[in-house]
ZARO-243424 format. One line per 4 residues: number of its first residue (from 1); for each residue x, y, z of C-alpha. Coordinates in steps of 0.1 Angstrom, whole numbers, padded with zeros to 4 digits. Layout:
BEGIN
NUM) X Y Z  ...
% end
This chain:
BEGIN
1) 0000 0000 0000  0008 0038 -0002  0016 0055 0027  0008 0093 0025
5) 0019 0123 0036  0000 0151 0049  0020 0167 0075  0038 0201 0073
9) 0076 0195 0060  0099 0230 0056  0111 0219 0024  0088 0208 -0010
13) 0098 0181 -0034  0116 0205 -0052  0138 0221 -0021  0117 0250 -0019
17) 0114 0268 0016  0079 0263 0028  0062 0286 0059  0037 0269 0079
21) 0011 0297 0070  0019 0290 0033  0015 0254 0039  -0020 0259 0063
25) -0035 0281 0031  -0027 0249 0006  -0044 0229 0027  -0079 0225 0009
29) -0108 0231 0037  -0129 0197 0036  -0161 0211 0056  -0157 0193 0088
33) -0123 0188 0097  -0134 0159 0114  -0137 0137 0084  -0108 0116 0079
37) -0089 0119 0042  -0076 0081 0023  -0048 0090 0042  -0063 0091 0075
41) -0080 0059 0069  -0046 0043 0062  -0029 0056 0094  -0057 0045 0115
45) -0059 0008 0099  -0023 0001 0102  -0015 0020 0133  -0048 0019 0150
49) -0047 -0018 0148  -0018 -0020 0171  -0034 0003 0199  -0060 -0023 0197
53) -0039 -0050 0201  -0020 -0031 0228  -0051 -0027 0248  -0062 -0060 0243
57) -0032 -0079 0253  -0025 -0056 0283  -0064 -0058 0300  -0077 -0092 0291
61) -0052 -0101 0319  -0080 -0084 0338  -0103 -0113 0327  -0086 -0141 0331
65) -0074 -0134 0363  -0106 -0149 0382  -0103 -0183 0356  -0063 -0188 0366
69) -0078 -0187 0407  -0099 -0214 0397  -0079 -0234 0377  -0042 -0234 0395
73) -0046 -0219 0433  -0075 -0241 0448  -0107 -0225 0434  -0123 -0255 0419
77) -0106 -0277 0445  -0131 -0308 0461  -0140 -0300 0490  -0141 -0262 0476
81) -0115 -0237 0490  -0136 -0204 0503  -0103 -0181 0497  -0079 -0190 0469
85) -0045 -0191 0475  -0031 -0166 0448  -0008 -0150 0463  -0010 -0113 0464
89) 0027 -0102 0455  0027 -0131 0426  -0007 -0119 0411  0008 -0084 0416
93) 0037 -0095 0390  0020 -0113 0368  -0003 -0084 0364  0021 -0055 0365
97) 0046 -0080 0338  0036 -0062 0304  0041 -0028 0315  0078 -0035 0331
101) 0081 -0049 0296  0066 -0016 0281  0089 0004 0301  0115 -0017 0278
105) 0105 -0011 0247  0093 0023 0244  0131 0037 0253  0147 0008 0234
109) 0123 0016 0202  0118 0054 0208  0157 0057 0209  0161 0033 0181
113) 0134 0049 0161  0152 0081 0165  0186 0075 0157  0181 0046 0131
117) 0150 0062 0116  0108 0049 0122  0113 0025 0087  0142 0007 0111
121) 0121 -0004 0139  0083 -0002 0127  0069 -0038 0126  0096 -0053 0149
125) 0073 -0044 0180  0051 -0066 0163  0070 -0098 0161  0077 -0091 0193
129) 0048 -0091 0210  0033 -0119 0184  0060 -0143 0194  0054 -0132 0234
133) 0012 -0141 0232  0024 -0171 0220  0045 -0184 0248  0018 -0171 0270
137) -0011 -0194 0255  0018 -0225 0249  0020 -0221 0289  0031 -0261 0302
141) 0006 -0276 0322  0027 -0301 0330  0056 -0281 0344  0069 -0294 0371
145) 0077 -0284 0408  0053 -0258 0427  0020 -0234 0410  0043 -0207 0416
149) 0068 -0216 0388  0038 -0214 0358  0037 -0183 0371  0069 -0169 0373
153) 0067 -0182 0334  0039 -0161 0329  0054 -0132 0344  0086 -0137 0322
157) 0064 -0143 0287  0040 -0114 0297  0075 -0087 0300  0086 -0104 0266
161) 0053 -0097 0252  0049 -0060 0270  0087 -0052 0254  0062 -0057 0216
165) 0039 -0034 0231  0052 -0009 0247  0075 -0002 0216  0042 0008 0198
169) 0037 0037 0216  0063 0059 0207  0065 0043 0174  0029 0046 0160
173) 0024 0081 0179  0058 0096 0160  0048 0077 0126  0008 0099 0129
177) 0021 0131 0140  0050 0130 0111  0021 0123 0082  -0009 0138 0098
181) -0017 0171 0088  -0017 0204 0110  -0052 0209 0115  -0065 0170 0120
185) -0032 0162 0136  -0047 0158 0174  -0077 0141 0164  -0058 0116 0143
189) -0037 0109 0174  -0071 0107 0193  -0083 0082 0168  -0054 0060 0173
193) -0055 0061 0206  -0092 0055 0204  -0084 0018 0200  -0072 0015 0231
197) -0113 0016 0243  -0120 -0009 0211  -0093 -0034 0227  -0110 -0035 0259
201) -0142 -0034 0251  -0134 -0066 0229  -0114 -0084 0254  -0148 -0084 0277
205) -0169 -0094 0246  -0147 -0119 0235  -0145 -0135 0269  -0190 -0138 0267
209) -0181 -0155 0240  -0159 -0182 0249  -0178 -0185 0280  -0209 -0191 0261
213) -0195 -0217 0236  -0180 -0237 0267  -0216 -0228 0288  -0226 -0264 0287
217) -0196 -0280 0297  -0189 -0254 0329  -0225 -0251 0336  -0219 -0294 0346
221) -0192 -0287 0366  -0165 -0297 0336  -0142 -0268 0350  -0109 -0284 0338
225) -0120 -0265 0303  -0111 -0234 0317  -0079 -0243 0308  -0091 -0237 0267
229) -0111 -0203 0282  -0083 -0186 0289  -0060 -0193 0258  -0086 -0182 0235
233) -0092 -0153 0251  -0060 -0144 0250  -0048 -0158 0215  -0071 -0138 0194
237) -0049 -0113 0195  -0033 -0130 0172  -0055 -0124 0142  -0056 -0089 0139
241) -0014 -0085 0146  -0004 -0113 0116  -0033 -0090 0098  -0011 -0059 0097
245) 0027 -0071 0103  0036 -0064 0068  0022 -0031 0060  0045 -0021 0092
249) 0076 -0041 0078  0077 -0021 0045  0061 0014 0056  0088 0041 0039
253) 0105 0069 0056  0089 0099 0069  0099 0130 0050  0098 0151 0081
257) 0116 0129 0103  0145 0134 0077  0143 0170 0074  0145 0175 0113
261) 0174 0152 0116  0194 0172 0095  0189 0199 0124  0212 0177 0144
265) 0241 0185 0122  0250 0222 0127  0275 0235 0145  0281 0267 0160
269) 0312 0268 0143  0299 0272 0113  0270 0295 0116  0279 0329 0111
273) 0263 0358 0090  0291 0356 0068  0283 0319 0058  0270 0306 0026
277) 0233 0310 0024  0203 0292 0002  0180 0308 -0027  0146 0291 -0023
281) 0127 0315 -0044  0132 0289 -0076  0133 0253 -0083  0163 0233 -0071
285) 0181 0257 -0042  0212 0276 -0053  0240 0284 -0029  0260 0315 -0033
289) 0283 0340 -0012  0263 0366 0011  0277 0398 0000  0255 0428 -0017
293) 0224 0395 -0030  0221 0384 0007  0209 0425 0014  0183 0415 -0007
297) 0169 0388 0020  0149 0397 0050  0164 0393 0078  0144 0362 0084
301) 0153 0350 0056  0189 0354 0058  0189 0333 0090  0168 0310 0076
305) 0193 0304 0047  0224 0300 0069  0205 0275 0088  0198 0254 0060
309) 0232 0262 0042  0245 0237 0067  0222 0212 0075  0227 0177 0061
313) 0218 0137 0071  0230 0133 0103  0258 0109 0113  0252 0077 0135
317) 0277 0094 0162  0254 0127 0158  0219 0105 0160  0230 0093 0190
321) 0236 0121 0213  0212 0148 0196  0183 0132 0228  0210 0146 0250
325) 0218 0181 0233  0182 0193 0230  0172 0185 0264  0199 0200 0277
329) 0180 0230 0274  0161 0236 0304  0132 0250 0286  0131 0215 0268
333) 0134 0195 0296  0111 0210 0314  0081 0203 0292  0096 0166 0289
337) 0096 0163 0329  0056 0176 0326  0046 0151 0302  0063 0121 0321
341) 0050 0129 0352  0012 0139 0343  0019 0102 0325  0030 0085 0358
345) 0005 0099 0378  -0026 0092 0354  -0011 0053 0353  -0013 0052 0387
349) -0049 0056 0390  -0058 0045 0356  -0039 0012 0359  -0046 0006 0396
353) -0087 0004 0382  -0082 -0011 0352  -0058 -0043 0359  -0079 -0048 0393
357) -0110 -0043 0381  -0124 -0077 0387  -0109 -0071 0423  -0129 -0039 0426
361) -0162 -0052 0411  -0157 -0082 0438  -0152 -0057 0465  -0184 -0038 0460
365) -0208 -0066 0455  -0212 -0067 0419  -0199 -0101 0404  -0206 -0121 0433
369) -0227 -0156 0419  -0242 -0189 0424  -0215 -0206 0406  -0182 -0205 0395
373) -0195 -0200 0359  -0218 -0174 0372  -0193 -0153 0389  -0173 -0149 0356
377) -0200 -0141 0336  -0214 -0116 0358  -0173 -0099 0363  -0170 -0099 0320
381) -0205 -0084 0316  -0195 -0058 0345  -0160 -0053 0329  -0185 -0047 0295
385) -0212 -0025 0315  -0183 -0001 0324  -0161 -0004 0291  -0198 0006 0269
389) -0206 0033 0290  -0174 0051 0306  -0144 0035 0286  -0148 0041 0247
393) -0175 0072 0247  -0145 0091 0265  -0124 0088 0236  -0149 0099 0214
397) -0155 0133 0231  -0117 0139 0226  -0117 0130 0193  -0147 0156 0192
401) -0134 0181 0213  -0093 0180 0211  -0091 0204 0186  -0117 0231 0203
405) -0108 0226 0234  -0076 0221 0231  -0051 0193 0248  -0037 0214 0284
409) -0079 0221 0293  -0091 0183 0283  -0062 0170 0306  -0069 0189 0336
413) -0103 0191 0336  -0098 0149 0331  -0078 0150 0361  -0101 0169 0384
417) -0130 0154 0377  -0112 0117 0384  -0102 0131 0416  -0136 0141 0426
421) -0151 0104 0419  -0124 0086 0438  -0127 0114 0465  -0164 0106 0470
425) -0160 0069 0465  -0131 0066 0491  -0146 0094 0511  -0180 0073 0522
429) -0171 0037 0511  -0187 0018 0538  -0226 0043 0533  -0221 0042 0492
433) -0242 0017 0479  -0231 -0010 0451  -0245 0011 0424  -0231 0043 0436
437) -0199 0031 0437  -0203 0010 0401  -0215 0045 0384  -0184 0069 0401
441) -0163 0043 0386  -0176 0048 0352  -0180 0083 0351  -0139 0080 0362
445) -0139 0060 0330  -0151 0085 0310  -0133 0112 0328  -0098 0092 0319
449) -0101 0091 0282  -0123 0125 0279  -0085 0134 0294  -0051 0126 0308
453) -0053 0093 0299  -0060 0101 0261  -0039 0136 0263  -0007 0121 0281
457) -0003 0099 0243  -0013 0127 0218  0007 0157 0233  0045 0142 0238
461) 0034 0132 0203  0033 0168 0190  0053 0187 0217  0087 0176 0206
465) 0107 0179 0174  0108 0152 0151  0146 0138 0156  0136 0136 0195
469) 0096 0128 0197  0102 0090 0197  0126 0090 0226  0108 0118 0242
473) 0078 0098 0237  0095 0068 0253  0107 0084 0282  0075 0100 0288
477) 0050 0067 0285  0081 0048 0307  0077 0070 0334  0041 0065 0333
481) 0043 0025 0332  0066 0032 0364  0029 0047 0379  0015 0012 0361
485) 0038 -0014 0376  0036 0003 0414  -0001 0001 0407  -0003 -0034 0397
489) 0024 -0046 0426  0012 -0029 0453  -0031 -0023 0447  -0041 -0059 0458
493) -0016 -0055 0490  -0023 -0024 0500  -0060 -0027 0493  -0064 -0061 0512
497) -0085 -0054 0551  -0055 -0058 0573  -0031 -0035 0551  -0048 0000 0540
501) -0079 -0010 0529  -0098 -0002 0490  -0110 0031 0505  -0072 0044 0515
505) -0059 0029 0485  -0088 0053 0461  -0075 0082 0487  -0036 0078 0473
509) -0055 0077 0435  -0075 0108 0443  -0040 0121 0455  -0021 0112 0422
513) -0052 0130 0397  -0048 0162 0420  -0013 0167 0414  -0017 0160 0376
517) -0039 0189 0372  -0012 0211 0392  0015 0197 0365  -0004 0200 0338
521) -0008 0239 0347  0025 0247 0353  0045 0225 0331  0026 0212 0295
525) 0021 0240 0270  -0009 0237 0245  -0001 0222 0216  -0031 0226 0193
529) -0021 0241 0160  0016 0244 0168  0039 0222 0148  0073 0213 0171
533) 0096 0208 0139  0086 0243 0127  0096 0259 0162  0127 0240 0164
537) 0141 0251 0135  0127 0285 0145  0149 0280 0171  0180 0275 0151
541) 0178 0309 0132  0172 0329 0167  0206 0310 0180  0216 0321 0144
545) 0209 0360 0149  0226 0360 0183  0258 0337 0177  0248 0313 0203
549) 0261 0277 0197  0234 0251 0183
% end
């Protein structure tokens, strides 16, 4: 297929200098910037797809959770155990394994991405994570020594997978920004994102559905198929990934990723007013000395011209350390700090409900049954309940909204609001009825993806320059799998009666939204309408015009 490009690029197919304003009045209005273009549809096929898979693979662990307690730590044992034996820690791990594995891949593929380029890397993350859903389902039964040990394999084919996943992020969210154009460039990375709700959503359909083809067989007590429950559910997956593995393998080069890299390749040294400078007013650029002609150039222009007199296709040695030159700006870091830690502290919360969600539905009441079969069915039609209602319409009132709105008031108004429902769920837990609590929890659903948890993906995506977004993407979405992995460690062993209790543990998630919004204020600029590469090499004449070293 034919991967377009609709993004802004400083440079035409003919080497022509090209102003974002120039480039924003060739942009043909299309009535509702909401429509999606052929190019569009492409992105969101190809990369959208792997958002779903992400999401899928990372919360069905959610759903099979209850079927491994029966199956391996005494819940179907003769005479019945009351309280399973899983232990807390262990189910902790197992749980928290794809994002330490996600921490993993998005710096090893954001770096990678950067300094080898996205054509490099793109479609590895896929094999990846193929290869690490299959280890999971081919999990021994016949292993032998303690329960524990299939589960420390678990743990160690759920990282290998995560590794697969996690490298999507900053992968897919560079590769949509890069081709995306100006104007449809936040909802684009809202669509992609989007997925994420589709992937859930289908991991709790999927799982009726299994249930219900093996109905007859559980319903008589024939528990030991289970065992087939919980590979399907999780092996799906696999259509949809070997679906779109080779678009990824042979997607070209981004043309903007290979301007801004050429960025990385001035030096001070060189840039002076007396340096060679570029004509872009014809076809094909035409160096020449700066004596009386370069009086004819604004003084824009002349800085613009020295800038690209000198900028060429960066060396490996130069791809490799331009992360650490631009951020050692402190203006730079700073908004980098901002993104990662509004990204820890929505994973905190967002995680700590959405890995233990079984756990929480449990602990209010609501998937509580006759039977073993009954318990799951009611947990998967609860996990769908809140999915349907809070989960995916949150994503949809970004997607409507990101681009009137804009990305800093969506995020902190996400975060508040979050705040407020765990405030009021932790703050009268024991009075609060089981459908108070159920509808808090979805309206912080909604409140997650109609914000931070949406925003925290799209804005590191179009904050950052090109020849940095990928690792600056990585670094940001690591930190917040950091907020992911403490979450799914620590929530079932704080939150268990003789520790802190599910009330004090929603307090420290009320805690975490709070100081979101505060960083979100004070640290993440707006990034609706602004393109990053644009400012960057903005930034290049300004050090230009004062002789300050690049």
């Amino acid at each position: 297929m034919k991967w377009e490009e609709e993004a802004y690029t400083r440079k035409d197919e003919f080497g022509n200098m090209i102003s974002v304003e120039e480039y924003e009045q060739s942009q043909r209005p299309t009535g509702a910037a909401r429509v999606m273009t052929r190019g569009d549809l492409k992105l969101y096929a190809i990369c959208g797809v792997g958002f779903f898979l992400d999401s899928y693979d990372l919360f069905i662990i959610n759903l099979v959770t209850p079927i491994w307690t029966y199956e391996y730590w005494g819940g179907l044992a003769k005479p019945p155990v009351k309280t399973p034996t899983y232990p807390l820690l262990l189910r902790g791990a197992v749980n928290a394994a794809a994002n330490i594995g996600n921490i993993v891949g998005q710096l090893s593929f954001g770096f990678l991405g950067d300094a080898f380029g996205r054509k490099f890397v793109y479609g590895k993350e896929m094999i990846i994570m193929i290869i690490g859903v299959i280890l999971v389902i081919s999990l021994p039964n016949h292993m032998k020594g303690p329960t524990r040990n299939k589960f420390w394999y678990l743990f160690g084919m759920r990282v290998l997978m995560g590794i697969g996943i996690g490298g999507d992020y900053p992968m897919s969210a560079s590769i949509v920004a890069e081709r995306s154009s100006l104007r449809n460039r936040g909802r684009m990375l809202g669509w992609i994102f989007s997925n994420q709700g589709w992937g859930t959503l289908a991991g709790s359909i999927v799982t009726l559905i299994v249930l219900a083809c093996f109905s007859k067989a559980l319903k008589h007590g024939e528990y030991s198929q289970l065992d087939a429950v919980w590979r399907i559910q999780i092996g799906v997956a696999l259509v949809p990934a070997f679906a779109t593995l080779y678009q990824r393998l042979t997607m070209p080069e981004s043309k903007k990723y290979l301007q801004s890299g050429e960025l990385s390749m001035l030096k001070s040294s060189s840039l002076s007013s007396s340096a060679t400078t570029m004509d872009y007013t014809g076809k094909g650029a035409k160096a020449h000395a700066t004596d009386s002609d370069s009086n004819e150039l604004s003084y824009h222009d002349r800085n613009a011209s020295i800038v690209e007199a000198h900028v060429a296709p960066p060396t490996r040695n130069v791809q490799l350390t331009t992360f650490m030159t631009y951020f050692s700006e402190w203006r730079h870091l700073k908004q980098l700090i901002g993104t990662a830690s509004c990204w820890f502290f929505v994973d905190v919360a967002f995680y700590g409900v959405n890995l233990n969600q079984s756990v929480l539905l449990a602990s209010i009441g609501f998937s509580k049954g006759k039977t073993e079969y009954d318990t799951l069915l009611k947990n998967a039609y609860g996990n769908l309940i809140i999915a349907a209602a809070g989960y995916v319409p949150g994503y949809f009132l970004t997607i409507y909204f990101i681009e009137i709105l804009g990305r800093r008031w969506i995020q902190i108004q996400g975060f508040l609001v979050c705040a407020l429902m765990f405030g009021i769920i932790a703050g009268d837990y024991a009075h609060l009825g089981t459908a108070g609590k159920f509808v808090c929890f979805t309206i912080a659903q909604l409140f997650f993806n109609f914000g931070p948890n949406a925003t925290t993906f799209i804005v590191p995506g179009e904050l950052f320059p090109s020849r940095v977004r990928g690792f600056a993407h990585g670094v940001s979405a690591a930190t917040g799998k950091l907020g992911a992995i403490l979450s799914g460690v620590l929530f079932n062993y704080l939150s268990s009666p003789n520790k802190l209790g599910i009330a004090n543990t929603l307090w420290i998630f009320f805690a975490c939204n709070v100081a979101g919004a505060i960083i979100t204020f004070f640290m993440v600029p707006e990034t609706k309408g602004v393109d990053a590469d644009a400012l960057d090499f903005k930034e290049c004449q300004e050090k230009v015009a004062k002789g300050q070293p690049m």
